[in-house]
C-alpha positions, 0 to 999 in steps of 0.5 A, spaced: 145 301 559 145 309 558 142 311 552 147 316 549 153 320 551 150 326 555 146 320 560 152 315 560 156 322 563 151 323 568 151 315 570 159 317 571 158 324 575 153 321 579 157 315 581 163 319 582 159 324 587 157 317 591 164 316 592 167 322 594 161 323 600 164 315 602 171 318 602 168 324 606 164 319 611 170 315 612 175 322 614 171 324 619 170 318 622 178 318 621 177 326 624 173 324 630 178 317 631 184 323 632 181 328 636 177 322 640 179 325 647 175 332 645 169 328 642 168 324 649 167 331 652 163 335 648 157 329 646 154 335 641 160 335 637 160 327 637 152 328 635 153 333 629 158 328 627 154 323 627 148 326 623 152 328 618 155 321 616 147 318 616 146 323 611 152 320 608 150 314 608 143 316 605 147 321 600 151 315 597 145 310 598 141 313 594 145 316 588 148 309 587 141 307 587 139 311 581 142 312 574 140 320 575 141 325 581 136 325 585 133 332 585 133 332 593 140 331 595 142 337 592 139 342 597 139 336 603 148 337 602 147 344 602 143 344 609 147 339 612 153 344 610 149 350 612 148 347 619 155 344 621 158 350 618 155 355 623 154 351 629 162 349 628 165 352 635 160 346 638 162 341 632 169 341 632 176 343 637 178 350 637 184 349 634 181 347 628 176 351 628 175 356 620 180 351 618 180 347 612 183 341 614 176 339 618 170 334 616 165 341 616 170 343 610 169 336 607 162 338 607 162 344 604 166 342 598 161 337 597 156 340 597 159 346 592 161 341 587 155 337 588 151 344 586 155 346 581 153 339 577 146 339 579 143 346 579 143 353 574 148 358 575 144 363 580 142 357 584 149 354 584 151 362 586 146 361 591 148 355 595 154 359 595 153 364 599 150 360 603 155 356 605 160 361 605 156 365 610 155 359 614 162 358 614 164 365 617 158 366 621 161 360 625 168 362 625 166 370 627 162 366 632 168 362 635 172 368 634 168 371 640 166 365 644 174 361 643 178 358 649 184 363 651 190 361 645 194 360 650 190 354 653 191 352 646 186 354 643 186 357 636 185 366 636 184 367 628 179 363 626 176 369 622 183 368 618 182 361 616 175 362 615 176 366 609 182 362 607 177 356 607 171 360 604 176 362 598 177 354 597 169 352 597 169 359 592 174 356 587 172 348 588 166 351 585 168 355 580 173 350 577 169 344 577 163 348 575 167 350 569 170 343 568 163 340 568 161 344 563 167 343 558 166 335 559 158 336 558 159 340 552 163 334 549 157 329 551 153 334 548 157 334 542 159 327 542 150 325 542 151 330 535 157 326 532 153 319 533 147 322 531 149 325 525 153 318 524 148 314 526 143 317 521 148 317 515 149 309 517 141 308 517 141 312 511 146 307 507 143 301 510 135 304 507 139 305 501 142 299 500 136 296 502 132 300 497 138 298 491 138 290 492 130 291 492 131 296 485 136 290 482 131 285 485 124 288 482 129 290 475 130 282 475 123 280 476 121 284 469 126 281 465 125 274 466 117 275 466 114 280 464 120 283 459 120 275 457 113 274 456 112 280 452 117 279 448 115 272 446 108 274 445 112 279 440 116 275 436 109 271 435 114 265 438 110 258 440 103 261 438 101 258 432 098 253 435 093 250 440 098 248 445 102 253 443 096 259 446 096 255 453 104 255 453 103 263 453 097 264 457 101 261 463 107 264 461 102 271 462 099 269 469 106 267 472 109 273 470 102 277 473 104 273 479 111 274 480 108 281 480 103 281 485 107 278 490 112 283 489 107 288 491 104 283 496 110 282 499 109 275 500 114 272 498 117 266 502 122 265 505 126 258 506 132 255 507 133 249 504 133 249 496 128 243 495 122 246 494 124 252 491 129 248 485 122 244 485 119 250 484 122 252 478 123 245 474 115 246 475 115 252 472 120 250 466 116 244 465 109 248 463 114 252 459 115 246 454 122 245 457 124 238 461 129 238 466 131 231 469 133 233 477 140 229 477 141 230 485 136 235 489 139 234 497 138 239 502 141 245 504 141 249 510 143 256 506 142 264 507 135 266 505 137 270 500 143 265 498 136 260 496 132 266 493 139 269 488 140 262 486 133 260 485 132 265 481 139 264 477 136 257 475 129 259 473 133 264 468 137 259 465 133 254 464 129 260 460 134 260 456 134 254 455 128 253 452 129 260 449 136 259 445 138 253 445 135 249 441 132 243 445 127 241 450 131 237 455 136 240 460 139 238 467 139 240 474 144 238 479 145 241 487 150 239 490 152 241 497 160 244 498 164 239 503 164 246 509 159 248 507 156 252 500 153 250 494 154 248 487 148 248 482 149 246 476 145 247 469 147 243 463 143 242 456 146 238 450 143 243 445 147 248 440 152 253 444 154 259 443 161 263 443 161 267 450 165 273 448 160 274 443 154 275 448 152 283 447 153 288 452 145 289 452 143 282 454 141 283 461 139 275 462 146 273 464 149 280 466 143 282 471 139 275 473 144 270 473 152 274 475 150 280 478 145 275 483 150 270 485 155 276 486 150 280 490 150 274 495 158 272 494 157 267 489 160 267 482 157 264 476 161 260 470 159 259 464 162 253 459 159 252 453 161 253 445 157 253 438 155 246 437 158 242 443 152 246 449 152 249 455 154 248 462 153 253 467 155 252 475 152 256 479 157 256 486 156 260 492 161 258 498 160 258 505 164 264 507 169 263 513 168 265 520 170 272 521 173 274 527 170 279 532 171 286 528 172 292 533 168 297 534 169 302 528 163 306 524 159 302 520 161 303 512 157 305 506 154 300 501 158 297 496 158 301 490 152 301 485 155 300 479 155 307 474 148 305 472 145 304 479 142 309 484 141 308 491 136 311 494 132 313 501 129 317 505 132 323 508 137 322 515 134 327 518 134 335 518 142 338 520 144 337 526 143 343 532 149 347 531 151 345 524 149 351 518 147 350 512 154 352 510 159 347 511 158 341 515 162 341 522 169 338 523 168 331 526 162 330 521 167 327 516 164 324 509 157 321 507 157 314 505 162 313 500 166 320 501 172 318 505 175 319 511 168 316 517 166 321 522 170 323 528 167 320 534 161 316 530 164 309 534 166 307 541 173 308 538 173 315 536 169 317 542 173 314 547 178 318 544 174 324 544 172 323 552 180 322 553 182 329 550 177 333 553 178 330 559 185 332 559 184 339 556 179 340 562 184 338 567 190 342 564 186 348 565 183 347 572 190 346 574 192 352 571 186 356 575 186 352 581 193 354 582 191 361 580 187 362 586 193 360 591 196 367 589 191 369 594 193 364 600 201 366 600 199 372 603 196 369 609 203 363 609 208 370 610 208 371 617 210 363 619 216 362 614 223 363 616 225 366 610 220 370 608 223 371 600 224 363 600 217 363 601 215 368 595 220 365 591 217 358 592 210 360 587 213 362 581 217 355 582 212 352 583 208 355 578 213 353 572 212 347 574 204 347 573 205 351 566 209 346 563 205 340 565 198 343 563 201 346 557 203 339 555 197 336 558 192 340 553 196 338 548 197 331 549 199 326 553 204 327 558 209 323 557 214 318 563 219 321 563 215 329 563 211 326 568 216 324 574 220 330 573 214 334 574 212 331 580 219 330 583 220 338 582 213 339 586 214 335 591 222 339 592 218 345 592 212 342 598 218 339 601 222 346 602 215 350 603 214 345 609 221 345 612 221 354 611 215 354 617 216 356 623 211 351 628 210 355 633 204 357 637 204 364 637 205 365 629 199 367 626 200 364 619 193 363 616 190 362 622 192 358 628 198 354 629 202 353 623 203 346 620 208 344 614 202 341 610 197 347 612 201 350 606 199 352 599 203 346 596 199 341 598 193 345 595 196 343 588 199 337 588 192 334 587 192 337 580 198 335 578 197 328 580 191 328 576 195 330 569 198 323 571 191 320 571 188 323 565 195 322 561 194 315 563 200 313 566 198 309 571 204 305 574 207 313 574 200 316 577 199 310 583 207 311 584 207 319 585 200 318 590 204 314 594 210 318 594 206 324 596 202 321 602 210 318 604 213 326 603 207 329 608 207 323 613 214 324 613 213 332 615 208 332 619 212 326 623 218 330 623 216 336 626 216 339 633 208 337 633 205 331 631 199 333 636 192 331 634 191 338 629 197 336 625 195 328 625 187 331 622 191 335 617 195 330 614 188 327 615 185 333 610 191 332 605 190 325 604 183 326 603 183 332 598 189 328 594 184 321 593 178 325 592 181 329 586 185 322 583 178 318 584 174 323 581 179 323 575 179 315 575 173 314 575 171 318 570 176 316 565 175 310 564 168 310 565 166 314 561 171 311 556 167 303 557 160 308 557 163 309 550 162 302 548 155 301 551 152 308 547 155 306 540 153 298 541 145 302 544 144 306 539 147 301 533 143 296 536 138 303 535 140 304 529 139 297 525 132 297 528 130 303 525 134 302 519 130 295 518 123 298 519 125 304 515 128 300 508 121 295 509 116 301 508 121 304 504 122 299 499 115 298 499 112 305 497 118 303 492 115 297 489 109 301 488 112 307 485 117 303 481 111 297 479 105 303 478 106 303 470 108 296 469 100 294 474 096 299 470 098 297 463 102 291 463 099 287 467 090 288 464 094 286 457 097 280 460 090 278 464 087 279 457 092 274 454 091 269 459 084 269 460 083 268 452 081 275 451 086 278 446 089 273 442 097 273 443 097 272 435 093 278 433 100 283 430 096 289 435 096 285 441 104 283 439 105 290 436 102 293 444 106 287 447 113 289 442 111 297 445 111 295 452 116 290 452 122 296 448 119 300 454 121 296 459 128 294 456 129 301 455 128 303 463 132 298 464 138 300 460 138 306 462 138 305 470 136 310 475 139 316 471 132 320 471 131 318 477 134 325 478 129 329 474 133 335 472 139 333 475 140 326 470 143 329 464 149 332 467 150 325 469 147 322 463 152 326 460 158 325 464 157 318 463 157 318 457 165 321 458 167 315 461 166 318 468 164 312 472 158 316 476 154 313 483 148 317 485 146 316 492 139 318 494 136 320 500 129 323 499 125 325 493 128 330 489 122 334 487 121 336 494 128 341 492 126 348 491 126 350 483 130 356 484 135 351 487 134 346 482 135 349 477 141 352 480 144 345 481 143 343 474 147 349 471 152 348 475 153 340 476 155 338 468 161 343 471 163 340 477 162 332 474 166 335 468 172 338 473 173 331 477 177 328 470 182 334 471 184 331 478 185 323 476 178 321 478 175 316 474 169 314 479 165 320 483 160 319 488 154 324 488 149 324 494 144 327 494 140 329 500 133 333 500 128 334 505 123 340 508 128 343 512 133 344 506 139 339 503 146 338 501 150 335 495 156 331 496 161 330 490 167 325 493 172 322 489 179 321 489 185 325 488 191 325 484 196 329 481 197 328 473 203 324 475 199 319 479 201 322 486 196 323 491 194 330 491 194 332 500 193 340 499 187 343 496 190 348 492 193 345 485 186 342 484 181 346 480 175 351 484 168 348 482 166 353 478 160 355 482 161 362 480 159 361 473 153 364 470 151 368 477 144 368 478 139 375 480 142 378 486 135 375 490 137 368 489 145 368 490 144 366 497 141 360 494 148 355 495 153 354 500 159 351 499 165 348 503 171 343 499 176 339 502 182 334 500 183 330 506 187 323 505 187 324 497 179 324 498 176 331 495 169 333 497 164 338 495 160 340 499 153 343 496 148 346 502 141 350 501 136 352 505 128 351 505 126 357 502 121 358 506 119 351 504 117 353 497 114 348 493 115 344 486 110 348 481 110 342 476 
């Protein structure tokens, strides 16, 4: 499986070259079969024909063999080429000699279109000239050493050489340039997915990373928080048993601590020994709990940590608020799968509606816990008549295969939540700091994906690449016949028919290539285009003169050795890349029947013209096999290198959000494990006495600093940059950070810079309609970029599609010394009702924090 675009593209032109040398063995196999008679006389002809289909053979062996070009053939093709080029009087008949419709010229075209792909520009220019040069030196040869013209033989080899010579020079050029645009395009579509993929893999990371923050915020609250705030309300320590309850409290919370730091949580599937776990837990607490029904489970692991942990916090609550020590516990498997928990206690109730918003128990440890999994929790209870809680989480349905389409950014955060991870990765090559590049669509959470970030979209940008390149080859190849028609005058009946056949002609190429680089040719257009095409080969064809002693473009005049069946190939190849496919098989067949047609109704139906109906065939497969393998290939290597590197993608945001969401636990549970933790031990070892009013006094400290952390979310995790969201916040404005690196790693000028103009920005985003703004931040050593993203609407609530009736950002309020107005780069768009700001900077000199 390729690894990416650009190795994908050249599995597909090696395979492409493998089947073109097979087409070229199985013409002059053909070729050899054509003039049998001749071969039998001349056994070094029959020799050289020989050789050059081994080396075929090897040719299409070996490349078929390998995913990549074997160095090695290159220069092999051009020797073989070289060689059957300059000794061409001894390899081919006389009449055919210098012409294009032979297996010396097949081999020369290869060669050329082979090193156009291989090698750079002098080499490649090289080999031409060498094939060139081989290919007049034989024909200047045969020139001098041909049988007399009137026993048949061909008396203007030198003519046709050039003629032929001009072909191999523009089969060079053209797909030299052809190749290079669909390069480009692989190159481009490896950024596209790159930078796709670093975006996936950084919302993955911080996904992992916010589920982790809620999951360690939920850890505080039902231990530590509760712990301390027990010891500080002085409750249940009065006596002996009482000081035992709270020393095993403190050590329960230390070990929840720990194993979060340790990572050592275990991971089940079955609920049994995690609900056992927690009725043990509440009964060191005071609280007895009778187990109604515990059957087993066969859950999602984090479906049995969330609902475990929900339970514990209820029957916390139980013990805490209700005014009994007796509860009930109830697991009950849901008929298709899922699970019902229910926690019940006969004690006073309370009014739901009246919970304070700043409780975080049954916000945070019980509601947003099922939520996060796709569970729900229900609440029943009223003063005086208890309380029942059911805990529901449903198997969720099968899901059908999805189709191929960028992964989408983590579920929104809430406005008092951030989700952070490391930097993607520095801007991809080509991009400036201004502005991203058009195909590279939104942040996670911004709008619109990428342009070409999945199977889909790259299969859609290989197709129109594809098509643009073709439509430009036509237009160029047909270009070079201009210099081809000269030689065909002298052979023509009606010598202005002739001239007036190529601006015809090329009405019709124009008109398809200018549609084709636009978009798909559609059935109709493409009929009318070849019908036309053919009329014009059809009266080119009838208007020559089959006579041996016209001169044409060397030799016997033919009516398919003529300029319009040089540009039928590239007009079928319109019909390929506009996948018309019944249109395009049709159109093949109907060209072959016109040239069998002309060859058989002409006065010379000997064997030159049987080898140049040969000839033509052959060049009107290749271009199609070309064509049609590298469309469809490249469109299915599509989906293998999204699969390859989504697969890649997910490995690396795995291993990435692991070391991630450690260095987290660290940073997040530093405070709580040098302060909190050495209190709490001195507690539980009977060091300090929870009834000491300055043990519960440092307790209440501690404790009003968590809950205050906890209250305030992630705001500060932006430093200088909080208040602005703090601030909008505090508005209405429902506001979602999204982190990717440390913003201490941007550069103070910048910083500051960003929290003079962000209370701005947030505070235009109301004027448009918007209620919710998704703010990214991403910093590294290579510089960074803010994204603002939210939806646009008008005051009347339609959606705003142009950028104009929207307010600018107010980037030039408050300008800073002229040194530092190069600080900030930035783009806006409105696309599908979506704005986006866009903020870049550069590294500056990689200028470090001074606090």
């Amino acid at each position: 499986m390729p690894a990416n675009a650009h190795q994908a593209f050249d599995a597909v032109a090696v395979r492409t070259f493998a089947t073109m040398r097979a087409l070229n063995i199985a013409f002059l196999v053909a070729y050899v079969v054509v003039w049998r008679s001749w071969y039998t006389a001349h056994p070094a002809g029959l020799a050289a024909a020989a050789v050059t289909a081994l080396w075929g053979t090897v040719f299409v062996t070996v490349a078929l063999a390998r995913p990549r070009l074997v160095r090695l053939l290159v220069p092999g093709n051009v020797a073989v080429a070289v060689g059957v080029g300059a000794g061409a009087v001894l390899f081919l008949p006389a009449q055919s000699v210098g012409g294009s419709a032979t297996w010396v010229f097949s081999a020369a075209a290869h060669a050329a279109i082979v090193a156009s792909w291989a090698c750079r520009r002098r080499v490649l220019a090289a080999a031409v000239v060498l094939m060139v040069t081989a290919l007049v030196g034989g024909a200047a040869i045969a020139q001098v050493t041909m049988d007399d013209p009137a026993a048949g033989g061909n008396h203007t080899p030198l003519a046709r050489a050039f003629a032929a010579c001009l072909l191999v020079i523009a089969i060079a050029a053209l797909f030299r340039l052809a190749l290079t645009r669909l390069s480009a395009i692989a190159r481009l579509a490896d950024t596209r997915l790159g930078t796709a993929a670093a975006q996936r893999q950084a919302a993955a990371v911080a996904a992992a990373r916010l589920r982790d923050e809620r999951e360690r915020e939920r850890m505080l609250h039902d231990t530590v928080l509760n712990t301390l705030t027990g010891i500080a309300w002085g409750g249940g320590t009065r006596d002996r048993s009482g000081i035992a309850l709270t020393a095993e409290q403190c050590r329960y919370a230390i070990d929840a601590v720990r194993t979060m730091l340790d990572g050592t949580a275990s991971a089940t599937r079955d609920l049994t020994e995690p609900m056992l776990r927690v009725v043990s837990v509440a009964a060191a607490r005071g609280l007895r709990v009778d187990v109604a029904s515990l059957p087993t489970t066969d859950l999602p692991e984090e479906v049995v940590r969330a609902v475990a942990a929900a339970a514990q916090e209820l029957l916390a609550n139980v013990r805490r608020h209700a005014g009994t020590d007796h509860a009930t516990l109830t697991v009950t498997n849901r008929p298709g799968g899922g699970v019902d928990v229910v926690v019940a206690d006969a004690g006073r109730g309370f009014a739901t509606d009246d919970v304070p918003d700043d409780r975080l128990g049954l916000a945070r440890s019980v509601h947003a816990r099922l939520a996060e999994v796709g569970g729900q929790a229900t609440i029943s209870s009223a003063p005086g008549h208890g309380t029942s809680v059911r805990l529901r989480w449903p198997a969720p349905a099968p899901a059908p295969a999805p189709a191929p389409v960028p992964v989408p950014a983590p579920a929104p955060a809430g406005p008092d939540r951030v989700a952070a991870s490391t930097a993607p990765g520095p801007l991809p090559r080509g991009q400036t700091a201004g502005k991203m590049p058009e195909a590279a669509g939104r942040l996670p959470g911004g709008g619109p994906a990428a342009a070409g970030t999945s199977a889909t979209e790259l299969r859609d940008s290989y197709a129109a690449v594809l098509r643009r390149t073709v439509a430009l080859a036509a237009l160029a190849w047909f270009g070079c016949t201009a210099v081809i028609v000269p030689f065909t005058l002298p052979s023509a009946r009606s010598v202005p028919l002739a001239v007036l056949c190529w601006p015809a002609m090329a009405l019709i190429v124009a008109a398809a290539a200018r549609t084709s680089y636009r978009r798909p040719l559609r059935r109709g257009e493409a009929v009318a285009a070849i019908v036309l095409a053919l009329a014009v080969t059809v009266v080119v064809g009838l208007n020559v003169v089959q006579a041996h002693g016209a001169t044409g473009a060397g030799g016997p005049p033919s009516r398919i050795n003529t300029w319009p069946v040089l540009v039928l190939p590239v007009l079928l190849a319109l019909l390929a890349v506009s996948r018309l496919l019944v249109v395009w098989a049709l159109a093949i067949i109907a060209t072959v029947a016109v040239l069998g047609v002309l060859v058989l109704a002409g006065s010379d139906t000997g064997p030159l013209a049987l080898a140049q109906l040969l000839a033509a065939t052959n060049s009107q497969i290749a271009l199609q096999i070309m064509v049609a393998m590298g469309g469809p290939v490249l469109r299915r290597t599509a989906d293998q290198v999204a699969r390859a590197l989504e697969e890649e993608t997910a490995r690396a945001a795995l291993e990435q959000s692991a070391r991630a969401v450690r260095a987290d636990r660290e940073r997040g549970l530093a405070t709580i494990e040098q302060e909190v933790l050495p209190l709490l031990e001195a507690v539980a070892d009977g060091l300090l006495d929870p009834r000491d009013p300055a043990v519960r006094d440092r307790c209440g400290q501690r404790a009003a600093a968590i809950r205050r952390a906890l209250v305030t979310g992630a705001g500060q995790t932006l430093g200088e940059l909080g208040p602005a969201v703090v601030e909008a916040r505090a508005r209405g404005l429902g506001v979602e950070v999204r982190l990717a690196g440390e913003p201490g790693r941007i550069p103070a000028p910048v910083r500051a810079r960003l929290a003079e103009i962000l209370p701005g920005l947030l505070g235009a985003a109301p004027a448009t309609g918007a209620q919710q703004v998704v703010l990214t931040l991403i910093c590294d050593d290579t510089g960074g970029r803010l994204f603002l993203t939210y939806p646009a609407t008008g005051p009347a609530g339609t959606a705003a599609s142009q950028p104009s009736p929207l307010p600018p950002p107010p980037l030039t309020a408050s300008p800073l010394p002229p040194e530092e107005e190069d600080l900030l780069s930035w783009h806006r768009d409105v696309d599908d009702s979506q704005v986006c700001l866009e903020i870049t900077w550069p590294a500056l000199s990689r200028q470090t924090d001074p606090r």
